[in-house]
C-alpha positions in Angstrom: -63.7 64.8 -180.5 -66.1 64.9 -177.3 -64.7 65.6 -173.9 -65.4 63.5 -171.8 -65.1 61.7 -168.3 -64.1 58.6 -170.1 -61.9 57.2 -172.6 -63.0 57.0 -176.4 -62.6 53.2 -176.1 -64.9 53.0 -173.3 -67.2 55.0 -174.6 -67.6 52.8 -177.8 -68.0 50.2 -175.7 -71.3 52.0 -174.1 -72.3 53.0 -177.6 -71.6 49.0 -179.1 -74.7 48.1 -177.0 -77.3 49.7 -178.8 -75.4 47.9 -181.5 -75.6 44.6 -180.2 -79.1 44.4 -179.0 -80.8 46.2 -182.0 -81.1 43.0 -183.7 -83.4 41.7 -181.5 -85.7 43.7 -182.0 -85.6 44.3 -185.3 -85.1 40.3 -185.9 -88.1 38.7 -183.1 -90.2 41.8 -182.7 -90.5 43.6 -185.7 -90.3 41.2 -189.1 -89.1 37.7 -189.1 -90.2 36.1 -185.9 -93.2 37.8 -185.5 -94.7 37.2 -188.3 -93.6 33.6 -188.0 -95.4 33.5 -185.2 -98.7 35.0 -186.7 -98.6 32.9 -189.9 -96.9 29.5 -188.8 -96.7 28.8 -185.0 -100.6 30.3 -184.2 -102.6 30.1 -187.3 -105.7 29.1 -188.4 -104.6 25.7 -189.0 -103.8 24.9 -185.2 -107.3 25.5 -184.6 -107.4 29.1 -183.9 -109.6 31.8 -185.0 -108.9 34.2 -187.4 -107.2 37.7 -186.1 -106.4 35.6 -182.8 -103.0 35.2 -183.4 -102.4 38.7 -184.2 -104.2 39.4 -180.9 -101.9 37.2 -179.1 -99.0 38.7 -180.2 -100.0 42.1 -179.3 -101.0 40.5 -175.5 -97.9 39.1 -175.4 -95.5 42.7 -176.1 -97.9 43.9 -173.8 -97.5 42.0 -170.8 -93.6 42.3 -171.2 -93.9 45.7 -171.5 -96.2 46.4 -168.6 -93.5 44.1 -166.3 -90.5 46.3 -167.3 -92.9 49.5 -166.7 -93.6 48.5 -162.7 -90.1 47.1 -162.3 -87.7 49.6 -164.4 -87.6 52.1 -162.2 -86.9 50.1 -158.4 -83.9 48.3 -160.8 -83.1 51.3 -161.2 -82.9 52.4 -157.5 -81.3 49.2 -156.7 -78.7 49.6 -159.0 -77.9 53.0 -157.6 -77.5 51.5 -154.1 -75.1 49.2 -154.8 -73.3 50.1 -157.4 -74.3 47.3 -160.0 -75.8 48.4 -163.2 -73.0 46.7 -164.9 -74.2 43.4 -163.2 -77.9 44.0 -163.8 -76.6 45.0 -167.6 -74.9 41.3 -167.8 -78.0 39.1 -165.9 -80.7 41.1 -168.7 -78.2 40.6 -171.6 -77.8 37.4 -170.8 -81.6 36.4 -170.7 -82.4 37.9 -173.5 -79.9 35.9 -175.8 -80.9 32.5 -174.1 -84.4 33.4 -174.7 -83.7 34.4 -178.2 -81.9 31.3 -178.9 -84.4 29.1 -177.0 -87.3 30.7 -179.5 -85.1 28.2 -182.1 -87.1 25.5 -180.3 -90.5 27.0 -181.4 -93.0 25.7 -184.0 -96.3 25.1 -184.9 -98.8 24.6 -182.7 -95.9 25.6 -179.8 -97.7 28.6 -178.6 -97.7 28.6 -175.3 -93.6 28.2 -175.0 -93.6 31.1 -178.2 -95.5 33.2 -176.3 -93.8 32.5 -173.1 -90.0 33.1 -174.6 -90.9 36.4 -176.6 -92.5 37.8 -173.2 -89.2 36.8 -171.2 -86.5 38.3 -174.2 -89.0 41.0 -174.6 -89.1 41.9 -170.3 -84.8 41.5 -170.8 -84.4 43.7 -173.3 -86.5 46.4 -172.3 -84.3 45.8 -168.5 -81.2 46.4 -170.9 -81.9 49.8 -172.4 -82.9 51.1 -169.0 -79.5 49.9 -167.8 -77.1 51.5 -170.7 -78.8 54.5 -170.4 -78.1 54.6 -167.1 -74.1 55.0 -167.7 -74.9 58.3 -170.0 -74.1 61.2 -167.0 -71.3 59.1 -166.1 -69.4 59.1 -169.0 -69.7 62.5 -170.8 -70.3 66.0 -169.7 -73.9 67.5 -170.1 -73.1 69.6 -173.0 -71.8 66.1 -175.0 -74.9 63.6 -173.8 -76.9 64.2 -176.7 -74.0 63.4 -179.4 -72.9 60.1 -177.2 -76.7 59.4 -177.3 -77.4 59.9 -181.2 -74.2 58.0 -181.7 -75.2 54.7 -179.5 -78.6 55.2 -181.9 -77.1 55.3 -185.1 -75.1 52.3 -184.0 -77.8 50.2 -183.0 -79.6 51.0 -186.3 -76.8 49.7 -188.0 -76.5 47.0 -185.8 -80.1 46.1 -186.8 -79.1 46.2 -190.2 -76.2 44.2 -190.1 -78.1 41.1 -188.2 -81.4 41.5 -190.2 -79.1 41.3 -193.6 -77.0 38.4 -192.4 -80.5 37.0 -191.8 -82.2 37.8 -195.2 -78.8 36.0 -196.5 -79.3 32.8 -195.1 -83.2 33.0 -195.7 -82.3 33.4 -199.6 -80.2 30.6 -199.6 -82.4 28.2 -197.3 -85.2 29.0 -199.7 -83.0 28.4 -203.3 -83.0 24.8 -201.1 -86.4 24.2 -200.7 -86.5 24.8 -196.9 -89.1 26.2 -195.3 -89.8 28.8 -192.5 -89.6 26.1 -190.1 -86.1 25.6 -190.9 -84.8 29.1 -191.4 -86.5 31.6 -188.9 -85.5 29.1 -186.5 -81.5 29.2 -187.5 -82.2 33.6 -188.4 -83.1 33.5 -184.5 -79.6 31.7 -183.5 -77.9 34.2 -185.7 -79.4 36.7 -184.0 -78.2 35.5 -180.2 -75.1 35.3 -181.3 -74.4 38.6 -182.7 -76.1 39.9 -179.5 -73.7 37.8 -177.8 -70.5 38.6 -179.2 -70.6 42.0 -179.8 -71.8 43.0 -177.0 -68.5 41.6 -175.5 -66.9 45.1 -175.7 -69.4 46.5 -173.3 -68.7 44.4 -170.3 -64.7 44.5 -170.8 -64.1 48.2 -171.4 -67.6 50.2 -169.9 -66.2 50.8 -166.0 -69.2 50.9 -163.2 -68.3 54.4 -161.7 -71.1 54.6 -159.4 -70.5 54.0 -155.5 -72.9 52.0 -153.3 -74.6 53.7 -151.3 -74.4 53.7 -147.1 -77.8 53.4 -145.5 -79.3 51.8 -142.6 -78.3 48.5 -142.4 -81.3 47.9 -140.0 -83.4 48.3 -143.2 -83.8 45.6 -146.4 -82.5 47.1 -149.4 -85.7 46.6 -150.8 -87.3 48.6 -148.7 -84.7 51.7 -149.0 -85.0 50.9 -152.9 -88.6 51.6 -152.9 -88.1 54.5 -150.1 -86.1 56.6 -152.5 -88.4 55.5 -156.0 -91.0 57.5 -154.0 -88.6 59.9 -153.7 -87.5 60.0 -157.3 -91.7 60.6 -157.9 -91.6 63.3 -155.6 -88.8 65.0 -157.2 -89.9 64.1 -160.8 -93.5 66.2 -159.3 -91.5 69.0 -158.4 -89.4 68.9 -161.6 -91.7 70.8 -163.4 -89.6 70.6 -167.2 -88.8 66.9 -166.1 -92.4 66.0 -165.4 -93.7 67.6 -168.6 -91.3 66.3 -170.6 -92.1 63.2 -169.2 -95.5 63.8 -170.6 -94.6 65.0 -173.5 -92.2 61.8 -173.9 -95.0 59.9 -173.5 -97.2 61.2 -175.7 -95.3 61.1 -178.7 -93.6 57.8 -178.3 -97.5 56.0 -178.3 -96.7 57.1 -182.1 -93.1 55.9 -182.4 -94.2 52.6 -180.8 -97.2 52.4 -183.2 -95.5 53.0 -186.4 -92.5 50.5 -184.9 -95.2 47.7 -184.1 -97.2 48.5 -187.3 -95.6 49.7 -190.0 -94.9 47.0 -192.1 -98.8 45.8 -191.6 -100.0 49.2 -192.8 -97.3 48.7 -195.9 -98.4 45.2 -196.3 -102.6 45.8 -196.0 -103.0 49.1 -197.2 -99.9 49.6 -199.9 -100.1 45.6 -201.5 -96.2 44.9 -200.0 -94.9 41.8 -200.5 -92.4 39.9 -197.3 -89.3 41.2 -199.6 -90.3 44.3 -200.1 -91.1 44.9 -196.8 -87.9 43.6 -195.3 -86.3 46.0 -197.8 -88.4 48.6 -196.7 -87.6 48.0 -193.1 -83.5 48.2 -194.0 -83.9 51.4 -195.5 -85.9 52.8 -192.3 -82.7 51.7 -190.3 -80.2 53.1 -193.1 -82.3 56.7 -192.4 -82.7 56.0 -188.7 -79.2 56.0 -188.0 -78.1 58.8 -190.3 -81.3 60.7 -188.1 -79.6 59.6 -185.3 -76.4 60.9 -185.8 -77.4 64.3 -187.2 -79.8 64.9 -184.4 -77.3 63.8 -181.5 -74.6 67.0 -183.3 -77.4 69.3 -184.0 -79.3 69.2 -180.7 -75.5 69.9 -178.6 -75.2 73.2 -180.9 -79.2 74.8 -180.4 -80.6 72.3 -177.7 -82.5 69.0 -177.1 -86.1 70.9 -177.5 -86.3 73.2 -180.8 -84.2 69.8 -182.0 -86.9 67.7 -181.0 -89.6 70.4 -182.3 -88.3 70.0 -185.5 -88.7 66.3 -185.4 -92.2 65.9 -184.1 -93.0 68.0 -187.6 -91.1 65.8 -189.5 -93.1 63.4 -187.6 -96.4 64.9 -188.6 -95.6 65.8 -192.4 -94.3 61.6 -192.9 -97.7 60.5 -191.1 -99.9 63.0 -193.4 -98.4 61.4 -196.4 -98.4 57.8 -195.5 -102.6 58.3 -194.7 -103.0 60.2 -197.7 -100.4 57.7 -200.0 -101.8 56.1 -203.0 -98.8 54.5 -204.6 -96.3 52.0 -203.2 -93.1 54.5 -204.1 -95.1 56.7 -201.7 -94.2 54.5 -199.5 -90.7 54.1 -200.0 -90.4 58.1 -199.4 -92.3 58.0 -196.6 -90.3 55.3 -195.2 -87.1 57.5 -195.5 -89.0 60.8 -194.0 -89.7 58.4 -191.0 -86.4 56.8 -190.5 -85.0 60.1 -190.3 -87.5 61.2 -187.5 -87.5 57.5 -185.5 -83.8 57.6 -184.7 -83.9 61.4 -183.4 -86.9 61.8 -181.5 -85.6 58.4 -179.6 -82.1 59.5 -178.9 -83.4 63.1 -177.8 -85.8 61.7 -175.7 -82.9 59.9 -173.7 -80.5 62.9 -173.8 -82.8 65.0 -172.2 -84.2 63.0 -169.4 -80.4 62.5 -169.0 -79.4 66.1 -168.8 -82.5 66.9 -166.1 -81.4 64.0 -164.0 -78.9 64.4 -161.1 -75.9 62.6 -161.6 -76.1 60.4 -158.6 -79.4 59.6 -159.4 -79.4 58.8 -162.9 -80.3 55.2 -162.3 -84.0 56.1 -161.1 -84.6 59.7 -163.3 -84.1 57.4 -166.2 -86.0 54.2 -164.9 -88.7 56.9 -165.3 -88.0 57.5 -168.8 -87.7 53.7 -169.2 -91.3 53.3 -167.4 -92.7 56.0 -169.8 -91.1 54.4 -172.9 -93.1 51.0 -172.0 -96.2 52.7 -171.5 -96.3 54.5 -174.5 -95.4 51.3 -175.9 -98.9 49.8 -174.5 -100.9 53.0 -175.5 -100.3 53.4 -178.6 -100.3 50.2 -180.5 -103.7 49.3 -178.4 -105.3 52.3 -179.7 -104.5 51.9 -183.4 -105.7 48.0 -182.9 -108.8 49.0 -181.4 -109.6 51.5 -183.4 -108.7 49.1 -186.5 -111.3 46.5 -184.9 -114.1 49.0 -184.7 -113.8 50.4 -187.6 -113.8 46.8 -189.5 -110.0 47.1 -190.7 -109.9 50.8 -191.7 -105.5 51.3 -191.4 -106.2 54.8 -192.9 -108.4 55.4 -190.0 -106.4 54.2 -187.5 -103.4 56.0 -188.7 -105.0 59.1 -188.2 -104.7 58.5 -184.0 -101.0 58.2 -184.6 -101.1 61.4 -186.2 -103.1 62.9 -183.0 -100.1 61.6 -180.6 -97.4 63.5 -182.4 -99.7 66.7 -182.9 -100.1 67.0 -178.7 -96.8 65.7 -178.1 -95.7 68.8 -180.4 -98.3 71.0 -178.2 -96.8 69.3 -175.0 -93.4 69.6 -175.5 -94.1 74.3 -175.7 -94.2 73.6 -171.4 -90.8 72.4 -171.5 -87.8 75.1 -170.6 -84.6 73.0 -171.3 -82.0 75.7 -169.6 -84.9 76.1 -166.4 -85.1 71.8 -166.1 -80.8 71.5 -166.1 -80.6 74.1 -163.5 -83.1 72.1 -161.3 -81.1 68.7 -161.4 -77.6 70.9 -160.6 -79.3 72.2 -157.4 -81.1 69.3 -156.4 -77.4 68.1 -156.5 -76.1 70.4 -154.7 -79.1 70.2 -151.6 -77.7 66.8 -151.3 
């Protein structure tokens, strides 16, 4: 059992988010939605050139993820000053099921209002995991972060799982009926804001806000003391020296987690002949392995610490990667989809563990709008550099892969600068100068 600051019910309820909102974006971003939106809302035959659509999809993540990278961190601060990530955790959960459920409303030729509700759920999700992530120091002592963490990711691949099978369900049946996409993506979208919706109920009745607002000048906006201490938190981050690398090093090998998230089942579907069923398969088996990664990662980094942990998985990383570009057959595939489930569910709850454990307590709000700002640039980075280099080199996936590949290899490299017992120490004292 962990100790903790907080009771085991409450901390499910922190853990139940990552449950709740995981079908989102395994549901819009990753399978059914967005490739409704390639082949049926923006294709060729509403006029649009060939490759545009998949262009505008890409646009589209980008922009929401460029908004929640300027904006995560000052939410951040401003949660810490008054004392309301609970309420800024309701007002983005909110958004992103109304969005999610408005998307119902989308179909061909509607590509303006598509791309207009994915950037908006898209910008309210990302707003979300900044916020839950938040809670982590406040809930659990430093030594338990990491399990708390690799259980809240195992959860949400489950969660995933649960809404993208409930999903594949009513797909099955709508097609034994002879209804078409237009019909059932449309009603697997409404499924999906409404398990959001009602399991994510838990969260706000049992997770306690245990922060206290902050006194400043009242003579100031809190806006302007909100930004006032984001410089600070860059200033500290600077003089962090484990944070700031790790920071680095975060970045650097989650431009390969975001690619392989954003491109995977294209890769499987261009290079490896997959059909839309296997590939849905394939993606339920990545979350089966994600959360069991998850889980084992969140005991086994607690017992010999968040960075030889996350060493190991950065090689998993590497060997899955080297295998996929060199894979010939589509049962390669299917082991290679295991090797990186495994590896996707620890190096993402690690990452969050660790900022968590070199973040000051009281602070927590703005170390980890960092890691939130960090997580959205990556997200950026690394799918627009496989897609480039995929338009330069005329379609070569084997090609682009091998970038991917690069970003794990220097994150590996990167993450030699960080000292994990040198970084805690700095956060305690910077706690204790306040």
């Amino acid at each position: 059992m962990i100790d903790t600051k907080a009771t085991p019910k409450e901390l499910w309820a922190w853990a139940f988010y990552d449950f709740a909102n995981s079908g989102y974006t395994t549901v819009v971003q990753t399978t059914i939605f967005s490739a409704y939106f390639v082949g049926v809302v923006a294709d060729t035959d509403q006029g649009l050139m060939p490759g545009l659509s998949t262009l505008l999809w890409s646009l589209a993540m980008g922009v929401a993820n460029f908004v929640v990278m300027m904006s995560g961190p000052l939410l951040g601060a401003l949660a810490d000053h008054y004392a309301c990530k609970k309420l800024f955790l309701l007002i983005s959960s909110i958004g992103c099921i109304l969005a999610t459920a408005l998307l119902a409303l989308v179909g061909p030729g509607d590509i303006n209002l598509g791309i207009f509700l994915v950037i908006v759920s898209a910008i309210m999700f990302a707003t979300g995991e900044n916020l839950i992530a938040a809670f982590l120091p406040e809930l659990t002592s430093e030594e338990n972060r990491g399990k708390l963490s690799g259980y809240g990711w195992g959860l949400g691949y489950f969660g995933g799982l649960l809404t993208l099978g409930i999903c594949l369900a009513y797909i099955t049946w709508a097609k034994q009926k002879g209804l078409t996409a237009t019909h059932f993506v449309p009603v697997s979208l409404l499924i999906t804001a409404s398990i959001f919706a009602l399991t994510a109920t838990p969260t706000f009745i049992w997770l306690k806000e245990r922060a206290l607002p902050v006194v400043w000048d009242k003579n100031q906006s809190s806006i302007k003391v909100s930004l006032g201490r984001l410089r600070q938190t860059f200033k500290d981050a600077a003089r962090f020296k484990d944070l700031l690398w790790f920071l680095i090093t975060l970045g650097i090998y989650q431009s390969g987690v975001s690619t392989v998230i954003v491109l995977a089942a294209i890769y499987a579907q261009e290079v490896m002949g997959f059909d839309t069923q296997s590939l849905i398969m394939l993606i339920m088996v990545v979350n089966v392995t994600a959360a069991i990664g998850a889980l084992i990662c969140g005991h086994l980094q607690d017992k010999i610490g968040s960075v030889p942990t996350l060493a190991i998985t950065l090689l998993i990383w590497i060997l899955a990667i080297i295998i996929t570009i060199n894979a010939t057959k589509s049962s390669d595939m299917w082991i290679v989809g295991n090797v990186i489930g495994l590896a996707m569910g620890a190096s993402q709850s690690i990452g969050r563990a660790l900022v968590s454990k070199f973040s000051p307590d009281d602070r927590a709000g703005e170390f980890l709008g960092l890691w939130g700002l960090v997580n959205r640039l990556s997200a950026i980075v690394g799918p627009l550099t496989y897609g480039l280099i995929n338009y330069l080199s005329n379609g070569n996936h084997r090609l682009s892969l091998m970038s991917t590949l690069v970003f794990f290899i220097l994150g590996l490299l990167s993450l030699t600068q960080v000292q994990e017992t040198r970084g805690k120490s700095a956060a305690r004292l910077l706690i204790h100068n306040h």
